[in-house]
C-alpha positions in Angstrom: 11.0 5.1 27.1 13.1 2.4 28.6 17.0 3.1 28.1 17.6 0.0 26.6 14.8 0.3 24.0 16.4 4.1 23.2 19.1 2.5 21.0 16.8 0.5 18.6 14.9 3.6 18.5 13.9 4.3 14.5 14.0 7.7 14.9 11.7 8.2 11.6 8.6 6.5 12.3 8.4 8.6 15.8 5.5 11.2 16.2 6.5 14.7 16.6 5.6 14.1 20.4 7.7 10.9 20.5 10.2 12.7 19.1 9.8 15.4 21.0 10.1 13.0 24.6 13.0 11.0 22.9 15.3 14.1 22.0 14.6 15.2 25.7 15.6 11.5 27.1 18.8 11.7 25.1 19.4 15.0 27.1 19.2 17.8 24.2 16.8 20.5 24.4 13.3 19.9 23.0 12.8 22.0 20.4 15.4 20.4 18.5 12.8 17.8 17.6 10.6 20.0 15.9 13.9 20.7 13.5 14.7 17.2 12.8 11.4 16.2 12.0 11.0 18.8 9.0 14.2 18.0 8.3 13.0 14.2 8.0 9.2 14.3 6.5 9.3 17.7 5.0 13.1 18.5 3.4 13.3 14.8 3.6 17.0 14.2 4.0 19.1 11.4 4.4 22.1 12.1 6.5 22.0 14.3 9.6 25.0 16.0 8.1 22.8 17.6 6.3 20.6 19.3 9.0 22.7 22.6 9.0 20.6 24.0 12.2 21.5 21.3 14.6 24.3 22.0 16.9 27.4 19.3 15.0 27.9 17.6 18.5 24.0 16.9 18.2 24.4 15.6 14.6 27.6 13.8 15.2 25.1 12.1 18.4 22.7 11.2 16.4 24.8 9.6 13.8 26.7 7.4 15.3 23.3 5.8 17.8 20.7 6.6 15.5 21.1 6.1 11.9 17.7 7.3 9.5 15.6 4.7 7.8 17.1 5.3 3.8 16.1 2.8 0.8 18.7 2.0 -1.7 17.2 2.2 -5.3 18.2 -1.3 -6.7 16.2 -1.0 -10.1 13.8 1.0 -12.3 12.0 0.3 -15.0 10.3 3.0 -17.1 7.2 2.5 -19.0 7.5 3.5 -22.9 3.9 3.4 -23.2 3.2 5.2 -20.3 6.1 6.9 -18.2 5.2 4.4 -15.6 8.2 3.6 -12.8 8.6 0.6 -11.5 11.2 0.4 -8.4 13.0 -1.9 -6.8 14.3 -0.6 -3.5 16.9 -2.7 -1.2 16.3 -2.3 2.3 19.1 -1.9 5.5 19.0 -6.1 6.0 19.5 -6.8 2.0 15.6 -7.6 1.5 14.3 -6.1 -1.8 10.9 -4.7 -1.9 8.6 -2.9 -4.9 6.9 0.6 -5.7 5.5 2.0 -8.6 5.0 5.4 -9.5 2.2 6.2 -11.7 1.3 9.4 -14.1 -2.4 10.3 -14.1 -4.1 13.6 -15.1 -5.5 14.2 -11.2 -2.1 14.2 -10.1 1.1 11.5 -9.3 0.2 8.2 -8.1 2.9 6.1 -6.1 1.6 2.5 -5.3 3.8 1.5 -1.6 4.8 -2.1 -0.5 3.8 -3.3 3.0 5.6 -6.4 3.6 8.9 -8.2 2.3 6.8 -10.8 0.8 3.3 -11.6 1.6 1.3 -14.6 3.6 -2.3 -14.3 2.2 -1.3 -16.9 -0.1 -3.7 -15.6 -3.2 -3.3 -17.7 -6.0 -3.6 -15.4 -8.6 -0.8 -12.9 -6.8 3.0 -13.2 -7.7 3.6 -11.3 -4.3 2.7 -14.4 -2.5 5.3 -17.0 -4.1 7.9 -17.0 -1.4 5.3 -16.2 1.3 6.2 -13.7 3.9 9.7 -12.6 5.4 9.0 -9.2 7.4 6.7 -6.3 7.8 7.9 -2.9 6.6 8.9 -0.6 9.4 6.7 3.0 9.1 9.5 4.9 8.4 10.2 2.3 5.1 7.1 3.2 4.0 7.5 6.6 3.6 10.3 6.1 2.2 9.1 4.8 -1.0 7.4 8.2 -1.5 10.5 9.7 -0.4 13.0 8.4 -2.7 10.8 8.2 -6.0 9.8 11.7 -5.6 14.0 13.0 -5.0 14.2 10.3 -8.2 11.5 12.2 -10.6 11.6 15.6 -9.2 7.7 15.4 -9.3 5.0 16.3 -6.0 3.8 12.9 -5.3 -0.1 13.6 -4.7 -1.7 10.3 -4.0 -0.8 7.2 -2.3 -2.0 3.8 -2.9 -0.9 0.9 -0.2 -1.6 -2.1 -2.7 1.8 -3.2 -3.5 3.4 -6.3 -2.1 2.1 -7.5 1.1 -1.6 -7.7 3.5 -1.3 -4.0 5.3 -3.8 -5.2 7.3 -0.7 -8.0 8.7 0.8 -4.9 9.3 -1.5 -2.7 11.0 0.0 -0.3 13.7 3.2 0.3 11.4 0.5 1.4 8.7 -1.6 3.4 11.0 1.7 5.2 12.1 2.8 5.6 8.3 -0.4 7.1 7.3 -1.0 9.8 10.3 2.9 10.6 9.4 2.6 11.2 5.8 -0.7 13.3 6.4 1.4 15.1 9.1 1.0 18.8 7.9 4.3 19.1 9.2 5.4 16.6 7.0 4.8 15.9 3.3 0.5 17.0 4.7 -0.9 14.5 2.0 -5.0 14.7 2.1 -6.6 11.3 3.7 -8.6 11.7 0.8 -5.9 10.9 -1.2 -4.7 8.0 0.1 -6.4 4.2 -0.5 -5.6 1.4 1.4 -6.2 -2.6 0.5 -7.2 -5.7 2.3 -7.7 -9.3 1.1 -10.4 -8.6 3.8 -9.4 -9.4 7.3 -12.9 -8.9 9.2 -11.5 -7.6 12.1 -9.0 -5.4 11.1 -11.6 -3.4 8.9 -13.5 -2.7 11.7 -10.8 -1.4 13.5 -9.6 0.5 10.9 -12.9 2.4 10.8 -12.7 3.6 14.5 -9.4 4.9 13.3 -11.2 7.7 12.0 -8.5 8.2 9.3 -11.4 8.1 6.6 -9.3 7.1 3.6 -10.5 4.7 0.8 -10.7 1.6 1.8 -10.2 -1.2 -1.0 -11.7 -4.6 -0.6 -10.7 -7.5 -2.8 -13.6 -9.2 -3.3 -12.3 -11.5 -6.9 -15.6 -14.0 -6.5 -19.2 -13.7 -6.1 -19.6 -16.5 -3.8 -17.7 -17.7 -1.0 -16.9 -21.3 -3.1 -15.2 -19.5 -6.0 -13.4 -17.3 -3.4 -11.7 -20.2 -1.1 -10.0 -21.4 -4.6 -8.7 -17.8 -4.6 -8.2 -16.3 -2.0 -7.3 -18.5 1.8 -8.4 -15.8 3.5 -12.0 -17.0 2.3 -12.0 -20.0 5.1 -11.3 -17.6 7.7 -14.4 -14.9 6.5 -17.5 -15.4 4.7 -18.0 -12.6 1.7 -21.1 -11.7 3.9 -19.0 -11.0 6.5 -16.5 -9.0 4.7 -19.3 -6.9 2.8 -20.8 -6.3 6.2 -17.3 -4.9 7.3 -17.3 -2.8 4.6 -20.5 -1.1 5.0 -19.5 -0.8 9.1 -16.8 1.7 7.5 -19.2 3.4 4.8 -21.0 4.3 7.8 -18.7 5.3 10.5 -16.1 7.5 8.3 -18.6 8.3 5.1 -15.7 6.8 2.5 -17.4 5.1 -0.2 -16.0 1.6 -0.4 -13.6 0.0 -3.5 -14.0 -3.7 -4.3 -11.4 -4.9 -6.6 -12.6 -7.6 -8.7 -9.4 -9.8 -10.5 -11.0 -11.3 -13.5 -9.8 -14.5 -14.1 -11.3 -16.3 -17.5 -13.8 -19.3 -16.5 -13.0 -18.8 -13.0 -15.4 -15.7 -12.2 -16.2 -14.0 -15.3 -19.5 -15.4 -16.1 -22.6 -13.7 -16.8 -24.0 -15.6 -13.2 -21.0 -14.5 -11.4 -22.1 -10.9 -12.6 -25.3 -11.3 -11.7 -24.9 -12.7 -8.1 -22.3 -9.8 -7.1 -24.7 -7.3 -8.1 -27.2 -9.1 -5.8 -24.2 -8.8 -3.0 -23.8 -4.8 -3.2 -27.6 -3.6 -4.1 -28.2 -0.7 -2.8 -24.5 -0.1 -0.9 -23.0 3.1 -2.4 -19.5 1.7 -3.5 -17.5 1.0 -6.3 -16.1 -2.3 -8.3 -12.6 -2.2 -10.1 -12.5 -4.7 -12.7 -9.2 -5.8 -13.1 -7.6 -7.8 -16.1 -5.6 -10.4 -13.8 -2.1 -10.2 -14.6 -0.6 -13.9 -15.9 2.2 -15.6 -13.5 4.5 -17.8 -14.6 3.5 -20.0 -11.6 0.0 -19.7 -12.0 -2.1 -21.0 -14.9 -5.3 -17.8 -14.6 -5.4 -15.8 -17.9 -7.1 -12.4 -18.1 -10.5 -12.7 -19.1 -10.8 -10.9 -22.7 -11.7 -7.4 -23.2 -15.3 -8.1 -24.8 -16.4 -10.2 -22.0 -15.0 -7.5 -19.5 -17.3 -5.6 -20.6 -20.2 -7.5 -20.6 -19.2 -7.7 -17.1 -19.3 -4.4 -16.7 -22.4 -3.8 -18.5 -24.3 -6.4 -16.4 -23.2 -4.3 -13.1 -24.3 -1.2 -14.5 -27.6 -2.1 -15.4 -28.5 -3.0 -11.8 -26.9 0.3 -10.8 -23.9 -0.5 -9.9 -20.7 2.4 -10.4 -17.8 -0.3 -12.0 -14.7 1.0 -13.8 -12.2 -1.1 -15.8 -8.8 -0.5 -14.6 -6.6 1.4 -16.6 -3.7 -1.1 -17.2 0.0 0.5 -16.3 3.2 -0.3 -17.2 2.4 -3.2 -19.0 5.4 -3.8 -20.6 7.6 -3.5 -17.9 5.8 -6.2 -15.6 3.7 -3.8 -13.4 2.2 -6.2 -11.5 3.2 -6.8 -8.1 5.9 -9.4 -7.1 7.0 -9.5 -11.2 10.2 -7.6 -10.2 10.9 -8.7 -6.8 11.0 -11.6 -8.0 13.2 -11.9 -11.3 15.7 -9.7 -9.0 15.6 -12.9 -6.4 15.9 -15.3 -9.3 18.9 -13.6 -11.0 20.5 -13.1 -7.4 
């Protein structure tokens, strides 16, 4: 490490061996980095103060040239119907960003922003309205998880990245977050339990498969031909669906993850019985799954959820050519779960 790069140094995103070489640069002994990093990603404390078997000259050190990565919680909304959590989190530069923590019966859900904002422009999304100001560093990442489990006092057990932002835009700060958070030294979630989602940037996806990291990969997919999706979705100029669903089953094949395609329904945009019929036609025979989703109305936007009936006629259709589709189980619904709802009305009131 350069000396001049040592100061900007974000001493929570570092690998145990980076952390490991860094400690050593600063002139400490090495096994001190081995302490701060439980101390980080396993006790998962704030303040150096607080890391009671570091020498105080070495905490005082670290203090004053290395301050940790902490989110400030700015909000929460709690779910009556649910217990669902909705945060608002400020980060070091005064940006705001969202996470959601979710109950299920397989175990605590936390759904993780990416970006301040997000660039994919998808016309449906309220993350998008503002477009894009940053990408989230790894160490803000984690600490999403971080915070909301100190706030409930509950083991945080799966992770989905599908808040605000393309991780894919993202990609070697999310790469980083997820080999840290499945750090068994750390907070050791499974890879199994983590899902990550993409608008579907072709090469990225490919990438992310030599990765080896072998978690779910989600796909949204929202059309069933590549006309519907350009009104959609302006990642659609850039990649055909052929060549996202050929992505897709490039990762099936390399890390054996069964695929996700999420599926916005949007009523008389992509709900008809012809859309069902032609994305069946698109993953015959590919062992994945669909996630129809109710899309969630935006003041800016003019879709409105398809009803429940035809959902399921959607749903039905899929099945019958053998197809595995779930509807998704709508959370927090009355305290604006979607993502940018909160972000948002926090920028507007500000």
């Amino acid at each position: 490490m350069a000396e001049e790069n040592i100061n900007r140094i974000d001493i929570k995103s570092l690998y145990p061996d980076e952390l490991k070489e860094f400690i050593k640069e600063i002139g400490e002994k090495p096994f001190r980095a081995a302490q701060i990093f439980e101390w980080l990603h396993q006790r998962r404390v704030a303040f150096y103060k607080d890391m009671t078997n570091l020498p105080a000259a070495l905490r005082e050190k670290l203090s004053e040239r290395y301050p940790i990565t902490f989110l400030k919680k700015a909000d929460c909304l709690i779910s009556k119907k649910d217990g669902t959590r909705k945060y608002l989190f400020e980060l070091e530069d005064g940006n705001v960003i969202e996470s959601v923590f979710m109950k299920y019966h397989h175990g605590n859900s936390v759904c993780i922003s990416s970006q301040v904002g997000c660039a994919q422009g998808c016309r449906f999304c309220a993350s998008t309205i503002g477009g894009k100001l940053r990408n989230l560093k790894a160490s803000e990442m984690l600490e999403q998880i971080y915070r909301i489990q100190e706030d409930t006092g509950e083991r945080v057990s799966n992770i989905v990245v599908m808040g605000t932002g393309e991780p894919f835009d993202n990609y070697e700060q999310l790469v980083r977050f997820i080999r840290l958070i499945t750090n068994e030294k750390g907070m050791n979630i499974s890879v199994r339990n983590i899902t990550v989602s993409t608008c579907g940037i072709v090469p990225k996806m490919y990438d992310f498969a030599d990765e080896k990291l072998a978690v779910t990969l989600a796909v949204s997919l929202h059309a069933s031909n590549d006309e519907t999706r350009k009104k959609l979705m302006p990642i659609a100029n850039k990649y055909t669906i052929a060549e996202v669903i050929e992505a897709a089953k490039n990762y099936y094949n390399v890390t054996g993850r069964r695929v996700t395609f999420e599926y916005a329904l949007a009523a008389g945009e992509n709900d008809s019985d012809q859309d069902a019929s032609r994305l069946a036609l698109l993953l015959k025979g590919f062992p994945c799954h669909v996630n129809l989703i109710p899309v969630n109305p935006v003041d800016e936007r003019d879709f409105k959820p398809t009803h429940h009936e035809e959902t399921v006629k959607f749903q039905n259709k899929l099945e019958k050519n053998r197809i595995n589709v779930t509807i998704r189980r709508e959370m927090g619904s009355d305290i604006n779960g979607a993502c940018g709802q909160l972000r948002k009305s926090y920028i507007d009131r500000k």
